[in-house]
One Martini backbone bead per residue (centre of mass of N, CA, C, O) as a GRO file, in nm:
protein
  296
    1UNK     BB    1  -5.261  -5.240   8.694
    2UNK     BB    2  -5.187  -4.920   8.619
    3UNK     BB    3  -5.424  -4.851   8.375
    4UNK     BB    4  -5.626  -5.107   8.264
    5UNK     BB    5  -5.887  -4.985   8.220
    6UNK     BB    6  -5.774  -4.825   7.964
    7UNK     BB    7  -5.607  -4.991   7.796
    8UNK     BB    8  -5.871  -5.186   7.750
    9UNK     BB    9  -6.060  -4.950   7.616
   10UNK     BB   10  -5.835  -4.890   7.412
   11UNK     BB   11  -5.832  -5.137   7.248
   12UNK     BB   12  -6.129  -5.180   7.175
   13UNK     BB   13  -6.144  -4.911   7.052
   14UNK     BB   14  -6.244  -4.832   6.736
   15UNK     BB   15  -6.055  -4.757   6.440
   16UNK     BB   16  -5.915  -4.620   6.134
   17UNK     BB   17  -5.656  -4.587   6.342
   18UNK     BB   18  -5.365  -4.594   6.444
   19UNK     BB   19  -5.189  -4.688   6.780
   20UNK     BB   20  -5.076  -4.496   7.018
   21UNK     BB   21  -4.841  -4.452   7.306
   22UNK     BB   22  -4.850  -4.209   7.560
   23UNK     BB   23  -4.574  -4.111   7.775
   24UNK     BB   24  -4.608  -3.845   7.988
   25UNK     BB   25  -4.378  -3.598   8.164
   26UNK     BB   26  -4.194  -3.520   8.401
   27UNK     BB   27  -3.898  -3.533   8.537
   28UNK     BB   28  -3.893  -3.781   8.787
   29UNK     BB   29  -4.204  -3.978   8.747
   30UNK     BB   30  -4.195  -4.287   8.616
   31UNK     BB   31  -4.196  -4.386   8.310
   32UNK     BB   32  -4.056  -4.588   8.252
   33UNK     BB   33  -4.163  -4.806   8.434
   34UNK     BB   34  -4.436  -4.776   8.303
   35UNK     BB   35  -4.353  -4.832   8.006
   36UNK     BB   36  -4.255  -5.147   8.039
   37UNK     BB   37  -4.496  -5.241   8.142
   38UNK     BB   38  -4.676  -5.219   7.877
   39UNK     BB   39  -4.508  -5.362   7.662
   40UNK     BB   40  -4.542  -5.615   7.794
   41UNK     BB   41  -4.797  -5.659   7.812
   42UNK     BB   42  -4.766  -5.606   7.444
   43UNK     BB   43  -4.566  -5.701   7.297
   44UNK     BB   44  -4.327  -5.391   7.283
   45UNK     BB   45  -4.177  -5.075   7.173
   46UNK     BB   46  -4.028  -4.844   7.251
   47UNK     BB   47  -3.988  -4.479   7.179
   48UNK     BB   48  -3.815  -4.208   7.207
   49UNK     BB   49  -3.843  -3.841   7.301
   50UNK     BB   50  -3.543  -3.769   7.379
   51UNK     BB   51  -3.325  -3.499   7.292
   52UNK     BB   52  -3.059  -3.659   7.439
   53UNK     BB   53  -3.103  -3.999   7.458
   54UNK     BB   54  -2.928  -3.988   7.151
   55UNK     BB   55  -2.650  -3.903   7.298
   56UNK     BB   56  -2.410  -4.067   7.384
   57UNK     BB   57  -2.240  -4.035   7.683
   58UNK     BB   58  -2.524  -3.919   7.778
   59UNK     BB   59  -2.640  -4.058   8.095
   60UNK     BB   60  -2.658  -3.897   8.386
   61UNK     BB   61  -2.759  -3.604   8.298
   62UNK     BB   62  -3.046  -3.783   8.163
   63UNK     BB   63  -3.100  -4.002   8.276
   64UNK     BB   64  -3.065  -4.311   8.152
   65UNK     BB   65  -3.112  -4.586   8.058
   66UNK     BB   66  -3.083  -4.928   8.128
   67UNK     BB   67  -3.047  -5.228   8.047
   68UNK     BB   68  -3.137  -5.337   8.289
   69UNK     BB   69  -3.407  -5.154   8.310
   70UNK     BB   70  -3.568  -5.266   7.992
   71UNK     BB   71  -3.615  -5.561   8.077
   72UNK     BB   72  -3.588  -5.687   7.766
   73UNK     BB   73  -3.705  -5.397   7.617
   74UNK     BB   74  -3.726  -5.240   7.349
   75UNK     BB   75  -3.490  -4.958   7.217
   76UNK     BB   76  -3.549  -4.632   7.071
   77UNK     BB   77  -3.349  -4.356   7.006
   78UNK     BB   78  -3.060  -4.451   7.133
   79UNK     BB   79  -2.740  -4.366   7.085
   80UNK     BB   80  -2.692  -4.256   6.770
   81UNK     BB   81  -2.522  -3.978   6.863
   82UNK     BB   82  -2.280  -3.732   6.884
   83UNK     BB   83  -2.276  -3.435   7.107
   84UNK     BB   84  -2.187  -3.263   6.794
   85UNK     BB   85  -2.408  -3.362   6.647
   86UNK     BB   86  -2.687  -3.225   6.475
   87UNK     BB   87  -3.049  -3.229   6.571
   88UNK     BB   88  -3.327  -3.245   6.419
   89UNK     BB   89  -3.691  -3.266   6.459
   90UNK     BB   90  -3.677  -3.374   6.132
   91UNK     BB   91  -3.461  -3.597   6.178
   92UNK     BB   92  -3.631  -3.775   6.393
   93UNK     BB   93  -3.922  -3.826   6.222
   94UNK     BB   94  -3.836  -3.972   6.054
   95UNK     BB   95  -3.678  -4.242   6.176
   96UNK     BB   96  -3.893  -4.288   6.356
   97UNK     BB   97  -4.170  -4.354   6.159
   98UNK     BB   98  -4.024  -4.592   6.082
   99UNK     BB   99  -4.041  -4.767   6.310
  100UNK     BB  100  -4.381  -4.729   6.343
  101UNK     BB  101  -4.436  -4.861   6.080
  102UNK     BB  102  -4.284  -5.146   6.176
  103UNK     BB  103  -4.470  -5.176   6.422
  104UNK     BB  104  -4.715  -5.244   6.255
  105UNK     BB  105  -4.677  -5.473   6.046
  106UNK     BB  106  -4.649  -5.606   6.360
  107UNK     BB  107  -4.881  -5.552   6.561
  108UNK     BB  108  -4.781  -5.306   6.695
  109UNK     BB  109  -4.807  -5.051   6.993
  110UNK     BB  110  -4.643  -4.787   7.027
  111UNK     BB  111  -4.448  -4.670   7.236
  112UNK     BB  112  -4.400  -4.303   7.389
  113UNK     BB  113  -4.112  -4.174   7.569
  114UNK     BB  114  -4.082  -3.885   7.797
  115UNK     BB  115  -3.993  -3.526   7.750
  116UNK     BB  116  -4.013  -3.392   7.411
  117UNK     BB  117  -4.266  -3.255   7.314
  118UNK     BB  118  -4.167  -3.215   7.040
  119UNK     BB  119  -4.126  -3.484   6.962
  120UNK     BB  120  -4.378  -3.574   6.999
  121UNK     BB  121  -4.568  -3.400   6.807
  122UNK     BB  122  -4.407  -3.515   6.541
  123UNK     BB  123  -4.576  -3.754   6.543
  124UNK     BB  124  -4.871  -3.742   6.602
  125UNK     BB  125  -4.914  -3.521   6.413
  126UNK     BB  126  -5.035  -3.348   6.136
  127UNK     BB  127  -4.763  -3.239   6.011
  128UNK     BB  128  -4.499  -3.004   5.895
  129UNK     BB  129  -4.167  -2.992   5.879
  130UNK     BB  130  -3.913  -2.763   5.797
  131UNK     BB  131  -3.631  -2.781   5.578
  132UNK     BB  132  -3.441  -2.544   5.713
  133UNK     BB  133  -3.155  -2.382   5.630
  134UNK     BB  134  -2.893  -2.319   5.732
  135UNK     BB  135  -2.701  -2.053   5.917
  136UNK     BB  136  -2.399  -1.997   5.967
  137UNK     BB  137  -2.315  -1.710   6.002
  138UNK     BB  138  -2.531  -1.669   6.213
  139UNK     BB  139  -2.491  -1.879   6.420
  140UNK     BB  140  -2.219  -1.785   6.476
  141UNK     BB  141  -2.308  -1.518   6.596
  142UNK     BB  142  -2.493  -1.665   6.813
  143UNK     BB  143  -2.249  -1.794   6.939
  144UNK     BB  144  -2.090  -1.572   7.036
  145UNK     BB  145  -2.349  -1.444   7.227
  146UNK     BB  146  -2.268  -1.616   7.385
  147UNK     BB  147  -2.005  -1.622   7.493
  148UNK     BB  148  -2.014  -1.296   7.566
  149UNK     BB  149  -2.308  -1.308   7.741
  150UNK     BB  150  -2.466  -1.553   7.714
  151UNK     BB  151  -2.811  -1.740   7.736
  152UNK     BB  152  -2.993  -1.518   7.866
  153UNK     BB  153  -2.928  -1.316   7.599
  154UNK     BB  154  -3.057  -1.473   7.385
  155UNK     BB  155  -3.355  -1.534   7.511
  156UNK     BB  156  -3.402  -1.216   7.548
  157UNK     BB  157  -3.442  -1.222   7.199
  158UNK     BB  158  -3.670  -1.402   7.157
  159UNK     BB  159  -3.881  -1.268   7.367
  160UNK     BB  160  -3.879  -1.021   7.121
  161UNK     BB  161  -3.961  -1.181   6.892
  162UNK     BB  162  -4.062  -1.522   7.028
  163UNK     BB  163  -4.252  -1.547   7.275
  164UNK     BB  164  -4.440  -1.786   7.251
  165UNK     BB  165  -4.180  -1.981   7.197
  166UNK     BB  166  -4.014  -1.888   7.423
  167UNK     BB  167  -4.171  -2.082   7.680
  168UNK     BB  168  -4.103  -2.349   7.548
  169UNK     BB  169  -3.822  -2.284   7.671
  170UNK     BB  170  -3.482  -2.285   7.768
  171UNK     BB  171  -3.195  -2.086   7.834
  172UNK     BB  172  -3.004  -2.390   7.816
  173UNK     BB  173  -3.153  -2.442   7.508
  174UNK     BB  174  -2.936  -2.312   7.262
  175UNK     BB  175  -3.008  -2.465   7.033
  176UNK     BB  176  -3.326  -2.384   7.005
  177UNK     BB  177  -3.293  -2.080   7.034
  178UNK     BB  178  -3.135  -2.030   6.776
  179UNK     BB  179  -3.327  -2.186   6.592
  180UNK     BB  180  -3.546  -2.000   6.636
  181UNK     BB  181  -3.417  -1.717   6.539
  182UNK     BB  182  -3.355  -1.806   6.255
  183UNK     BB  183  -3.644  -1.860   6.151
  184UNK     BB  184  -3.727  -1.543   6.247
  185UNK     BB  185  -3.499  -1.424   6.054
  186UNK     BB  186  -3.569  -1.556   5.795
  187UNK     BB  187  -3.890  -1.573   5.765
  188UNK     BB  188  -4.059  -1.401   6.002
  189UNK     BB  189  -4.122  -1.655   6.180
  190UNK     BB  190  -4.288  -1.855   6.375
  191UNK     BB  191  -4.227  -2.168   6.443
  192UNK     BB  192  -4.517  -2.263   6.523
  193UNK     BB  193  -4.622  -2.193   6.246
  194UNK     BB  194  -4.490  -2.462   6.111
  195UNK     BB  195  -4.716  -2.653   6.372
  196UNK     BB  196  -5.020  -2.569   6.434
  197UNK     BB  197  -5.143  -2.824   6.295
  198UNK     BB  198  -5.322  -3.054   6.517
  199UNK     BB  199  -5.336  -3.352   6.394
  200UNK     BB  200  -5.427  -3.623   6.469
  201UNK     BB  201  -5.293  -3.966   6.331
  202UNK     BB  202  -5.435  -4.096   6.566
  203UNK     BB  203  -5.516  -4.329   6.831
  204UNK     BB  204  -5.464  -4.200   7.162
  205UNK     BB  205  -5.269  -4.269   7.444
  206UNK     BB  206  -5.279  -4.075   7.776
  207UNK     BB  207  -4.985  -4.137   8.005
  208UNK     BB  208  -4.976  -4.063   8.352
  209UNK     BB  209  -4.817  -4.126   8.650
  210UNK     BB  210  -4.931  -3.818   8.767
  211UNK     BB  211  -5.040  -3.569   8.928
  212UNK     BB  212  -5.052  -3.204   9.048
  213UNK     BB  213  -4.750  -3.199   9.208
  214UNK     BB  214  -4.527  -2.975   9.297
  215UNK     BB  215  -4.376  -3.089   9.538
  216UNK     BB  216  -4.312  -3.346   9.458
  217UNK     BB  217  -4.175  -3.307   9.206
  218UNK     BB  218  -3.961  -3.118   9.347
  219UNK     BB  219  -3.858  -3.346   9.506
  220UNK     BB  220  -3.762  -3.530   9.339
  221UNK     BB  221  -3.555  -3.367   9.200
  222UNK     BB  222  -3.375  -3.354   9.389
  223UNK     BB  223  -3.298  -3.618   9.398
  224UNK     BB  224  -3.201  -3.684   9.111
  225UNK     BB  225  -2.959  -3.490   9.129
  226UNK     BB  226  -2.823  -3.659   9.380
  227UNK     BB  227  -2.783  -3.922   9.220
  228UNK     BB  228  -2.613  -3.763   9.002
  229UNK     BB  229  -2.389  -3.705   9.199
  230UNK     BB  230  -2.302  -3.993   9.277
  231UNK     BB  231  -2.293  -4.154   8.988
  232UNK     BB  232  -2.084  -3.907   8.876
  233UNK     BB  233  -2.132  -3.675   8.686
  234UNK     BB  234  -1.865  -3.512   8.677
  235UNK     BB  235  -1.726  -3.741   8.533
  236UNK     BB  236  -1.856  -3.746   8.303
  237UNK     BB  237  -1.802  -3.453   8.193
  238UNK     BB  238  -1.477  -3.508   8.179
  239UNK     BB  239  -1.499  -3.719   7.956
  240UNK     BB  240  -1.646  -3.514   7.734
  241UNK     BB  241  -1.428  -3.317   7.737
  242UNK     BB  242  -1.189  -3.507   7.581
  243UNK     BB  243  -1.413  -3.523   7.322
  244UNK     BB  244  -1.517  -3.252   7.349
  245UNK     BB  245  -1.655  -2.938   7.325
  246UNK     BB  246  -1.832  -2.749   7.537
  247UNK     BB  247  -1.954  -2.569   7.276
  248UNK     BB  248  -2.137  -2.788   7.259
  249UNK     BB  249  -2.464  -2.758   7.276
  250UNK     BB  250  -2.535  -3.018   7.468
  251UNK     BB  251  -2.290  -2.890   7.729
  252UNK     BB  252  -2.503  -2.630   7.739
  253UNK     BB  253  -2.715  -2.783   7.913
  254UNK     BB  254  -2.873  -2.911   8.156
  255UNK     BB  255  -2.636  -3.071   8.367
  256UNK     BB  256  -2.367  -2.942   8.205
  257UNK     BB  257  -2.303  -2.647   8.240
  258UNK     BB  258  -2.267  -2.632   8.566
  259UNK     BB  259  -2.030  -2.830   8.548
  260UNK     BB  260  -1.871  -2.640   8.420
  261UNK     BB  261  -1.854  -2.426   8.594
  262UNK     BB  262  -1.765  -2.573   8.812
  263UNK     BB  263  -1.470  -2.657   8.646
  264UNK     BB  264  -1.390  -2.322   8.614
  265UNK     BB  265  -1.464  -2.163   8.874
  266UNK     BB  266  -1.773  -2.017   8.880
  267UNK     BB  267  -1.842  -2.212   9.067
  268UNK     BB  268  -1.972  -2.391   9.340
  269UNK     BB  269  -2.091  -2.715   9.407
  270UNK     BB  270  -2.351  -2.631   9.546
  271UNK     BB  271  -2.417  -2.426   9.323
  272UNK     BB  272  -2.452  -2.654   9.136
  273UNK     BB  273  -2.659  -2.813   9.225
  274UNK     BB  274  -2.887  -2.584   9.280
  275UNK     BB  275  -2.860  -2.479   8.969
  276UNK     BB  276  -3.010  -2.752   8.883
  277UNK     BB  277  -3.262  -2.733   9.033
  278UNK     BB  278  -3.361  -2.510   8.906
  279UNK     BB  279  -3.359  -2.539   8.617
  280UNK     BB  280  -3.530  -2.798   8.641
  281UNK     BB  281  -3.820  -2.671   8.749
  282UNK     BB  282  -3.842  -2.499   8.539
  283UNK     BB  283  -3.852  -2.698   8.306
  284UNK     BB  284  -4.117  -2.855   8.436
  285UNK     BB  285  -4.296  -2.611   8.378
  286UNK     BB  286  -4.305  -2.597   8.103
  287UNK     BB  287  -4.360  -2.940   8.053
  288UNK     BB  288  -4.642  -2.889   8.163
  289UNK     BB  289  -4.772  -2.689   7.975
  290UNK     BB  290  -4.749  -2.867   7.754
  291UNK     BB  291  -4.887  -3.098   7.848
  292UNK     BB  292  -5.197  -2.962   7.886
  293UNK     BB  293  -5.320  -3.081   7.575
  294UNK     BB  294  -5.349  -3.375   7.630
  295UNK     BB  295  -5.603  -3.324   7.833
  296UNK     BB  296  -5.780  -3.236   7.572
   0.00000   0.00000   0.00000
């Protein structure tokens, strides 16, 4: 097994600490079968730390995983909750830690997998997420002016406010966007300063998948769109308008906002394929740069 001589030197190692393990990487780097392959091998539980694969509905356009594909290894954090409904990454870290320490009572040692950084930090870091309460009249201003300006224009406002913490998103993770607006509208700080103490709580393995191949990671990544085309993404879209309404933030982010704006007829399908892909790109840069601090 890849992996097998770290993976044995990280159990023999000695620690005060709980053991736990990451992997990470951007999108369609196949931390999957990774992280299954370790479960079973360690007769443990996978937690997601995907910040869409929360969502009931959302299968196609997030890759969420199939139960066939599980192959018969439990996951938590996965379709919890409609995709209408905001969650925020304290609630995520409740929830989730619960988990994580039902598994060492177990003597099982947690793998965490996927790709959202900022939910992976929530768990391993010894830092406290301030549960800051929403502004609703703000955020309706905020949701206004996506509505009448687009998401680049919001982006725009962030990174004239809060440019260090706007780096960490895509300006079409809109619920994130806003979200950092309001706590530096409110607060007057940066999102990152109530986050930047970040001491490991564990005994960590980090582990990925591949090395830093741009131009593979980018084949991948277009294979993958191609493929969410095949399933049928259109199709999920359709049917999540049916449930939910567009304007709900989840529905407005990469690989369901293009198909969206594809089905409004504001571009045709292979614009909307194309800028799914750059999209992605994009996003998965932005997710390296994040993930470089793990091989520190």
């Amino acid at each position: 097994m890849l992996f097998q001589d770290k993976i044995n030197n990280f159990l023999n190692n000695k620690s005060d600490k709980q053991k736990i393990i990451v992997v990470y990487w951007p999108t369609a780097s196949w931390k999957t079968a990774l992280s299954i392959e370790i479960a079973k091998m360690l007769d443990t539980e996978i937690i997601s730390t995907d910040s869409r694969q929360i969502f009931k509905d959302m299968d196609i356009g997030t890759a969420k995983i199939t139960k066939d594909e599980m192959d018969w290894v439990r996951h938590h954090m996965i379709d919890i909750i409609e995709p209408n409904i905001e969650y925020s990454v304290w609630e995520f870290k409740q929830e989730a830690e619960k988990i994580i320490n039902k598994l060492f009572i177990e003597n099982k040692i947690p793998i965490l997998a996927w790709w959202t950084g900022l939910y992976i930090d929530s768990l391993i870091y010894n830092f406290n997420i301030p549960k800051i309460p929403a502004d609703w009249k703000l955020r309706e201003k905020l949701e206004l002016e996506v509505k009448n300006f687009g998401n680049e224009f919001l982006y725009k406002k962030l990174q004239k406010l809060d440019p260090d913490y706007a780096k960490t998103l895509h300006p079409n993770n809109v619920q994130y966007v806003i979200r950092a607006l309001e706590i530096k509208l409110l607060t007057w700080k940066s999102k990152s300063e109530f986050i930047q103490k970040k001491i490991p709580k564990y005994d960590i393995l980090f582990l990925t998948p591949y090395d830093d191949n741009r131009d593979e990671l980018y084949d991948r990544i277009n294979k993958r769109v191609d493929l969410m085309f095949e399933q049928w993404l259109e199709q999920e879209v359709i049917n999540l308008l049916k449930k939910y309404n567009k304007n709900d933030f989840w529905l407005k982010t990469i690989w369901y906002s293009e198909v969206i704006e594809y089905l409004d007829w504001i571009i045709d399908f292979n614009q909307a394929k194309e800028k799914i892909k750059q999209n992605s790109r994009n996003y998965a840069k932005r997710q390296l740069t994040w993930f470089r601090k793990y091989e520190k």
